[in-house]
C-alpha positions in Angstrom: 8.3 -19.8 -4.7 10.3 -21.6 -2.0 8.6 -24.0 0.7 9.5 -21.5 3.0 7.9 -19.0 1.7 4.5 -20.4 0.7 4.5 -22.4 4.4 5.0 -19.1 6.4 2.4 -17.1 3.4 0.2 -20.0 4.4 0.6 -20.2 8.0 -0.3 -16.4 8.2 -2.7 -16.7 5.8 -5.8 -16.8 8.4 -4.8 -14.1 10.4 -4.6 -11.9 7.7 -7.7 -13.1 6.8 -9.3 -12.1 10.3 -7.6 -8.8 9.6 -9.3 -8.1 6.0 -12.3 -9.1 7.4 -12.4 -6.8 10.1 -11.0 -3.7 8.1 -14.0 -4.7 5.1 -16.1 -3.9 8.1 -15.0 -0.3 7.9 -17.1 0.9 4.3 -19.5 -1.8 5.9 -19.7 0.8 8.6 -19.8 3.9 6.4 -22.3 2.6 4.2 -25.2 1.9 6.7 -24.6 4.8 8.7 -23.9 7.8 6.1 -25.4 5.3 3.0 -24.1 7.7 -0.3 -24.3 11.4 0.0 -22.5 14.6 -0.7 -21.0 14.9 2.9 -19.3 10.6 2.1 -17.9 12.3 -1.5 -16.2 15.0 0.7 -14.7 12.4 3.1 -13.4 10.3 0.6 -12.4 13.0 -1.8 -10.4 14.3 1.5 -9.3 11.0 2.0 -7.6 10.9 -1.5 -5.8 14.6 -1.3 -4.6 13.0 2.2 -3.4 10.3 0.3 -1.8 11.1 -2.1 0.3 14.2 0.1 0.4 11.8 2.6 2.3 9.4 0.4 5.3 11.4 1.5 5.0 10.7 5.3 4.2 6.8 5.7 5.1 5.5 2.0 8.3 5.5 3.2 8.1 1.9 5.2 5.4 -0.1 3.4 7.4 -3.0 2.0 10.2 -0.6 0.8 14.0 -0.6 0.7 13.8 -0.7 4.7 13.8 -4.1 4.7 16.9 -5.4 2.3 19.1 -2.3 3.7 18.2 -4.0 7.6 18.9 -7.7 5.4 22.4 -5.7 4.6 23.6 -4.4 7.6 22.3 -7.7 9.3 25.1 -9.6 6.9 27.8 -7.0 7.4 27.6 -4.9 10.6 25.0 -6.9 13.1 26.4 -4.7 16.1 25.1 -1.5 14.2 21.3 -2.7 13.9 20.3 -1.0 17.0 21.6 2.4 16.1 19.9 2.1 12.6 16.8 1.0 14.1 16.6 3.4 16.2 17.4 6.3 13.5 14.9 5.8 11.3 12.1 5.8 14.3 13.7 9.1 15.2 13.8 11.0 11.8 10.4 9.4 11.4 9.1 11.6 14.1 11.1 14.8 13.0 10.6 14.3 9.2 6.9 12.9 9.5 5.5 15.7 12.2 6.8 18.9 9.8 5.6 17.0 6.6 1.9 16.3 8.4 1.9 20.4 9.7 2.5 21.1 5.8 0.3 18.9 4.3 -2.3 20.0 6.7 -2.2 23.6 5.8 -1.5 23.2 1.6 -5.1 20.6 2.2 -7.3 23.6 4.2 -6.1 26.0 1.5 -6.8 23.7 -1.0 -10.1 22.9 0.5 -11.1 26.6 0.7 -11.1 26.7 -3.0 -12.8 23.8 -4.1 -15.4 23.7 -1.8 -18.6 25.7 -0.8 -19.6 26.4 3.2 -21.3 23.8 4.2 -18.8 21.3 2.8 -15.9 23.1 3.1 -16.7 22.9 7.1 -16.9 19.2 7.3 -13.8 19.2 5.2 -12.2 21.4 7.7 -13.2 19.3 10.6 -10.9 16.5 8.8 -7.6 18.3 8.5 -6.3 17.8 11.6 -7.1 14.4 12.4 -5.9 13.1 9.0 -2.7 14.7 9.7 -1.9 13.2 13.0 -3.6 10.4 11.5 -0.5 9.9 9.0 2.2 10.9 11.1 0.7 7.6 13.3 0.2 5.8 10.0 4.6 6.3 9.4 5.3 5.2 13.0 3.1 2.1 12.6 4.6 1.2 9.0 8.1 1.6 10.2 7.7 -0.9 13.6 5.9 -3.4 11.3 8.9 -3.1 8.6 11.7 -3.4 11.3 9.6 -7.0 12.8 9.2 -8.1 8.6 13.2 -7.7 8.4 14.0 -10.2 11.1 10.9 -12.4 9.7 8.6 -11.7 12.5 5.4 -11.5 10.6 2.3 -12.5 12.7 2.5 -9.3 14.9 1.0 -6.8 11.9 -2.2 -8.7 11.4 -3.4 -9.3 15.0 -2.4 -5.7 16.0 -3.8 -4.0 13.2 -6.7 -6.0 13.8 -7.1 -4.6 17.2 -6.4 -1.3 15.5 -9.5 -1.4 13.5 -11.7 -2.4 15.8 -10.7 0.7 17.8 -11.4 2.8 14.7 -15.0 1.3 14.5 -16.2 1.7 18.1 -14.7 5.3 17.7 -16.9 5.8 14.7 -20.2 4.3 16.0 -19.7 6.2 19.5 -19.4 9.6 17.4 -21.4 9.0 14.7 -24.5 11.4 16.4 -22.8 14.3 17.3 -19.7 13.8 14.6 -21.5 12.3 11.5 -19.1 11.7 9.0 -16.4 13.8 10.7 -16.1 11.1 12.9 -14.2 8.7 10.4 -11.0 10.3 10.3 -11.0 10.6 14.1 -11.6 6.9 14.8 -9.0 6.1 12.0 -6.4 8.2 14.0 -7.5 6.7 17.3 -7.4 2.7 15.6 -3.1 3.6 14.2 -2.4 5.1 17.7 -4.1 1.8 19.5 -1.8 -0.3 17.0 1.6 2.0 17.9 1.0 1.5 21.4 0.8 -2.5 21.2 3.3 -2.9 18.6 5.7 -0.9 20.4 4.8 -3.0 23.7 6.2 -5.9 21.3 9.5 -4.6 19.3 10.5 -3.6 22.5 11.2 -7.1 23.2 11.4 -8.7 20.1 14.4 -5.8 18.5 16.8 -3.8 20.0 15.8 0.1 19.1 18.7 2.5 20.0 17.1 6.4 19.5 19.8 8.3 17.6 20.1 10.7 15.2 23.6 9.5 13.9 23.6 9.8 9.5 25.2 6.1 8.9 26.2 5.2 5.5 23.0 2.4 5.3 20.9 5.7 6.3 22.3 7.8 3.4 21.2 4.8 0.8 18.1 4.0 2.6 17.1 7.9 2.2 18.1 7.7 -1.9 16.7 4.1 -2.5 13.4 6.1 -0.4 13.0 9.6 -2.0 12.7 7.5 -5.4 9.6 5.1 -3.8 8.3 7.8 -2.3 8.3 10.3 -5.5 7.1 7.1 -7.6 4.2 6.7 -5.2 3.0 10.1 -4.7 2.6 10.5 -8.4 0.4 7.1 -8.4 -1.7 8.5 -5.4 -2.9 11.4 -8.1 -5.3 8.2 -9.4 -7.4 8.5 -6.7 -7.7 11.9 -6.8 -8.2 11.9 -10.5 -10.7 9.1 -10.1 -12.8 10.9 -7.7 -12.8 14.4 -10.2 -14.1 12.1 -13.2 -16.9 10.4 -10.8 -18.3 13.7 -9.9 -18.2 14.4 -14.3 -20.8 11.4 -14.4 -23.6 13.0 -13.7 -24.5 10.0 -10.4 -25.5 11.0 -7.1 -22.5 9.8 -4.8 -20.8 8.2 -7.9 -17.7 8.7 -6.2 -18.5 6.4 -3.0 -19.7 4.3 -5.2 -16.7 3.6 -7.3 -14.7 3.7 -3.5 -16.9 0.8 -2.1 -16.7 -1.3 -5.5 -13.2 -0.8 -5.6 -13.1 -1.9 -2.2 -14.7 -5.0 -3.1 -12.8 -6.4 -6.5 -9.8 -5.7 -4.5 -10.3 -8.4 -1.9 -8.3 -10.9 -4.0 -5.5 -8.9 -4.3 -5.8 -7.7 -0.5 -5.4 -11.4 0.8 -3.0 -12.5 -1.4 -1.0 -9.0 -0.7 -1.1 -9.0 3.0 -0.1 -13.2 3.3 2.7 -13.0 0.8 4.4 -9.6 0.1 5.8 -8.9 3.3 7.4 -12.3 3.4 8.4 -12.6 -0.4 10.2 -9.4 0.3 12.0 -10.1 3.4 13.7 -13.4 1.4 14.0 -11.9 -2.0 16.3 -9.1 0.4 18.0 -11.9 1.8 18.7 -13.5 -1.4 20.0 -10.1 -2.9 22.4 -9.6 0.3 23.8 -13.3 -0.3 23.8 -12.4 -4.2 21.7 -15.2 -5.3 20.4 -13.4 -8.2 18.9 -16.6 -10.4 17.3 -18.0 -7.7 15.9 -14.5 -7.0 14.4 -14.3 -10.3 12.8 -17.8 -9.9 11.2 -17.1 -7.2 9.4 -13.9 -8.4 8.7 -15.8 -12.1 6.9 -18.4 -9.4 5.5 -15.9 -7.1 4.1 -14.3 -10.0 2.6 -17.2 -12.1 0.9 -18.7 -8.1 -0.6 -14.8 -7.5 -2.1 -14.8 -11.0 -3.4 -17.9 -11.0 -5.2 -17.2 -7.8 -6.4 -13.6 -8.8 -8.0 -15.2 -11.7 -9.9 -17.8 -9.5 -11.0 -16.0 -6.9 -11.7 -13.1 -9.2 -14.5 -15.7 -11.0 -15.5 -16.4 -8.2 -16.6 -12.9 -6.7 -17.9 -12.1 -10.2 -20.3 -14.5 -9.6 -21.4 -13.9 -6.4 -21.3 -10.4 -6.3 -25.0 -9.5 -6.5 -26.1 -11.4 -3.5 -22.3 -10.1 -1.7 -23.0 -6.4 -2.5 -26.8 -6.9 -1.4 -25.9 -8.7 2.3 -22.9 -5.9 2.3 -23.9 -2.7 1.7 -28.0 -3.2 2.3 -28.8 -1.3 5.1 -29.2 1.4 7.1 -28.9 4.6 4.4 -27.7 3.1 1.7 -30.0 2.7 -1.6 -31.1 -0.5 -3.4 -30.3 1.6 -6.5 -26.6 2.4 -5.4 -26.1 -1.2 -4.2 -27.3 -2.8 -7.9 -24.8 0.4 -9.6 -22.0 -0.8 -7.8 -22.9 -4.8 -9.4 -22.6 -3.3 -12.9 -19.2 -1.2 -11.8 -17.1 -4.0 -9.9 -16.6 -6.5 -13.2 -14.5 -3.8 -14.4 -12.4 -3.4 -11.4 -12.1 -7.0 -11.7 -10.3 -7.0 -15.1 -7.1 -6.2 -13.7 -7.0 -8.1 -10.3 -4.7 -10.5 -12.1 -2.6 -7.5 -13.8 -2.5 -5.7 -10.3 -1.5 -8.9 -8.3 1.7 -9.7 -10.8 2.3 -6.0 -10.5 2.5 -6.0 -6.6 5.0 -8.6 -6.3 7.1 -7.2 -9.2 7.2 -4.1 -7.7 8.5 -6.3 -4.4 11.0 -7.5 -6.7 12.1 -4.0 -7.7 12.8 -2.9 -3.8 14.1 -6.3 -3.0 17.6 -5.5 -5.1 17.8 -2.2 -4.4 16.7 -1.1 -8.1 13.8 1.6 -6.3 15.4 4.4 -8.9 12.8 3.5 -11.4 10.1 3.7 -9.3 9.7 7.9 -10.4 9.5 6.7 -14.0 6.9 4.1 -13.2 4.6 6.2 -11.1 4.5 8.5 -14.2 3.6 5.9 -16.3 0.9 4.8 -13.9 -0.8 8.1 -13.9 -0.5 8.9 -17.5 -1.7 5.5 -18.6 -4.3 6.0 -15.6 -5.5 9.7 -16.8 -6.0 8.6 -20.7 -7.7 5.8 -20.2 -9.9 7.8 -17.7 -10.7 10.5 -20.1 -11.2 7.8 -22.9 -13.6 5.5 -21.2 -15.7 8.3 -19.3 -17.8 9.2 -22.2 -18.4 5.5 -23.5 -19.3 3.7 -20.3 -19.7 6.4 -17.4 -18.1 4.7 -13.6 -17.8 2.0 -15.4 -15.0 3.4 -17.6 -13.2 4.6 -14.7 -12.9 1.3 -13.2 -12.1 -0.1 -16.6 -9.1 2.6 -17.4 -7.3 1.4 -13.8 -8.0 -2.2 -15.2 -5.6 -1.4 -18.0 -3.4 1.0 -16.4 -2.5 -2.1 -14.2 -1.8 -4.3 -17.0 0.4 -1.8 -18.9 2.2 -1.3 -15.6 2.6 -4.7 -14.9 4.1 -5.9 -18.1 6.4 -2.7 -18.1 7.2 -3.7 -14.3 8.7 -7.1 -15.7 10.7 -6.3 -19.0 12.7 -3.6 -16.7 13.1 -6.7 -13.8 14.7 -9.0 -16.5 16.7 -6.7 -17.6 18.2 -5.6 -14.0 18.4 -9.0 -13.3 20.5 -9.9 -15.9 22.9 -7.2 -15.8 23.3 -8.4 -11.9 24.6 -11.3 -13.2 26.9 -10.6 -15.8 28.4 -8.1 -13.3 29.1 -10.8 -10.7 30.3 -13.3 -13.5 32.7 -10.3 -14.5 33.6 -9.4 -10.7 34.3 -13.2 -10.3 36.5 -13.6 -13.4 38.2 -10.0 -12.2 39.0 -12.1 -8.9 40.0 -15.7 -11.0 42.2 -13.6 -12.9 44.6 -11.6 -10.3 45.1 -15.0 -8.3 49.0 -15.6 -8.0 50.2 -18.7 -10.5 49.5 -22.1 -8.7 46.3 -21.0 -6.3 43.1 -23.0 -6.9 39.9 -20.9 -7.1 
């Protein structure tokens, strides 16, 4: 990686570390006051249908081809930033609001048939904040991905920060008369908190004209888009698929379980994601726009080989500890002693593929960075197939373990599938500028220097 890079990654380093910190609060929460229970599988089974329809809605603007088609225009038409700015907040609203309406109703119909009536009327208590919920969730992506293209990147953490503590109080202040209902409405109320004083602050730091003008940069964004966003939605089954194997093991709340220990094991990868992603993508756009495809690919082989390297160490590191972790964590209020020495045994398997996971983050960064988001439908495919067999394989030999194990190597596949297709973009990128640039060498008149 660059020195620019790693300083900024480094510089904003602790605040996203204040910002993990206070969102690992949030299963913190859950745990002590709900502990594991049918009414937290519900919730989080919701949580995943939400998530993976939601995908649709605020996918769209979480380190995705938003930022290099901004790092485009920025290089060819500055004077049209505003306008594009200010189109993609307003087809966020229109696109988002119809997509949340429909998700919302294909989720209660959904719900109707799976569940029984006491649990089908928590369920239905959920809908509607989880679909405002991600209509917020777009809004906030898109003003965090509009401050990441002009390299403003200390606004996300300390607002999202703020944004979570909202979502707690809301939580604890409802948790009487709510009870687990309660989550998705303090979720809602932390994204609007966030909208409200990020918008206070891309007000003055960008210049947002609302239009609903269709620019060529739109048209590309929506096609480099509909391909993240397909690619994603099929990898958001996992969850989803995760969550129907838990409930096949035959463990009292096995699939909060398997949440919280994923939660946990994915704090390397969280850090690491949140510090560097955002700012590995805005230059790798940069570099892209300006052409500079080998020092692109150097800096993700770099990125890559530091992000690895510091999976695998802090990775040992939580292995170790994680007895006495998941004890001072998750020991209080309702939850077990039992559920808390379960999750001990499951979160070494989620931690076989922290390394795999973190080269496959910044790959995927890569990916977006030069505009190569077409094979992002193919990949998503290959994560839930690869997800879904190892799932079924591993079940019957090692229980939640197994299903924490299958992501594991689901990641890996991914990963190493995510870098053979990278080389091979990259390297057609540069034989066609060598060509382009012989082209222009060639039809110079007799006697002009190149």
């Amino acid at each position: 990686m660059s020195k620019q890079i790693a300083r900024t990654a480094a510089l904003l380093f602790p605040a996203q570390v204040v910002l993990r910190a206070t969102e690992a609060l949030l299963p913190l929460l859950l745990a002590t006051l709900f502990g594991r229970s049918v009414a937290t599988d519900v919730y989080y089974f919701s949580w995943a249908v939400f998530s993976l329809a939601g995908s649709l809605v605020f996918a769209a603007y979480q380190d995705s081809a938003v930022v290099p088609i901004l790092a485009e225009a920025r290089k060819k038409d500055p004077a049209s930033l505003p306008e594009l700015r200010g189109s993609l907040v307003a087809y966020t609203l229109i696109v988002g609001g119809g997509l949340s309406a429909v998700i919302g109703l294909l989720a209660t119909i959904y719900f109707r048939m799976k569940y029984g009536a006491a649990e089908l009327e928590l369920a239905a208590k959920m809908v509607v904040p989880f679909c405002f919920f991600l209509l917020a969730l777009s809004v906030k992506t898109l003003l965090f991905a509009l401050l990441s293209a002009e390299k403003k990147f200390f606004q996300q953490p300390i607002l999202s920060a703020a944004g979570v503590l909202c979502t707690l109080g809301t939580i604890y202040g409802m948790r009487t008369s709510a009870g687990v209902a309660a989550v998705p409405v303090g979720q809602l109320g932390g994204e609007l908190t966030t909208i409200a004083l990020t918008w206070l602050f891309a007000r003055k730091a960008l210049d947002i004209k609302l239009s609903l003008k269709v620019t060529e940069p739109l048209r590309r964004f929506v096609r480099l888009i509909a391909a993240e966003v397909s690619g994603g939605a099929v990898t958001r089954v996992n969850p989803v698929v995760d969550q129907l194997m838990a409930g096949m093991a035959n463990v009292s709340g096995g699939g909060t379980l398997l949440r919280y220990s994923g939660d946990v094991a994915s704090l390397p990868t969280s850090l690491l994601q949140a510090a560097l992603l955002p700012v590995l993508l805005s230059h790798l756009s940069d570099d892209y726009a300006e052409r500079h495809y080998e020092k692109l690919r150097t800096t993700v082989r770099k990125a890559i080989v530091w992000v690895t390297a510091a999976a695998v160490a802090t990775s040992g590191l939580l292995f170790v500890v994680r007895g006495p972790l998941l004890r001072l964590a998750f020991l209080h209020g309702q939850m077990d002693a039992g559920g808390v020495e379960r999750m001990a045994k499951i979160v070494p398997y989620h931690l076989v593929g922290v390394a795999s996971f973190g080269a496959l983050l910044v790959l995927a960064r890569a990916h977006v960075a030069i505009q190569n988001s077409g094979i992002m439908i193919s990949m998503g495919f290959l994560n839930a197939a690869a997800n879904a067999v190892f799932n079924v394989i591993l079940l019957s030999v090692l229980g939640l373990e197994g299903i924490a194990l299958s992501t594991s190597m689901m990641q890996t596949v991914v990963a190493i599938v995510f870098y053979v297709r990278f080389e091979r973009r990259i390297a057609q990128l540069i034989e066609r500028d060598a060509s382009e640039k012989a082209e222009l060498a060639n039809d110079r008149p007799p006697g002009v220097m190149p």
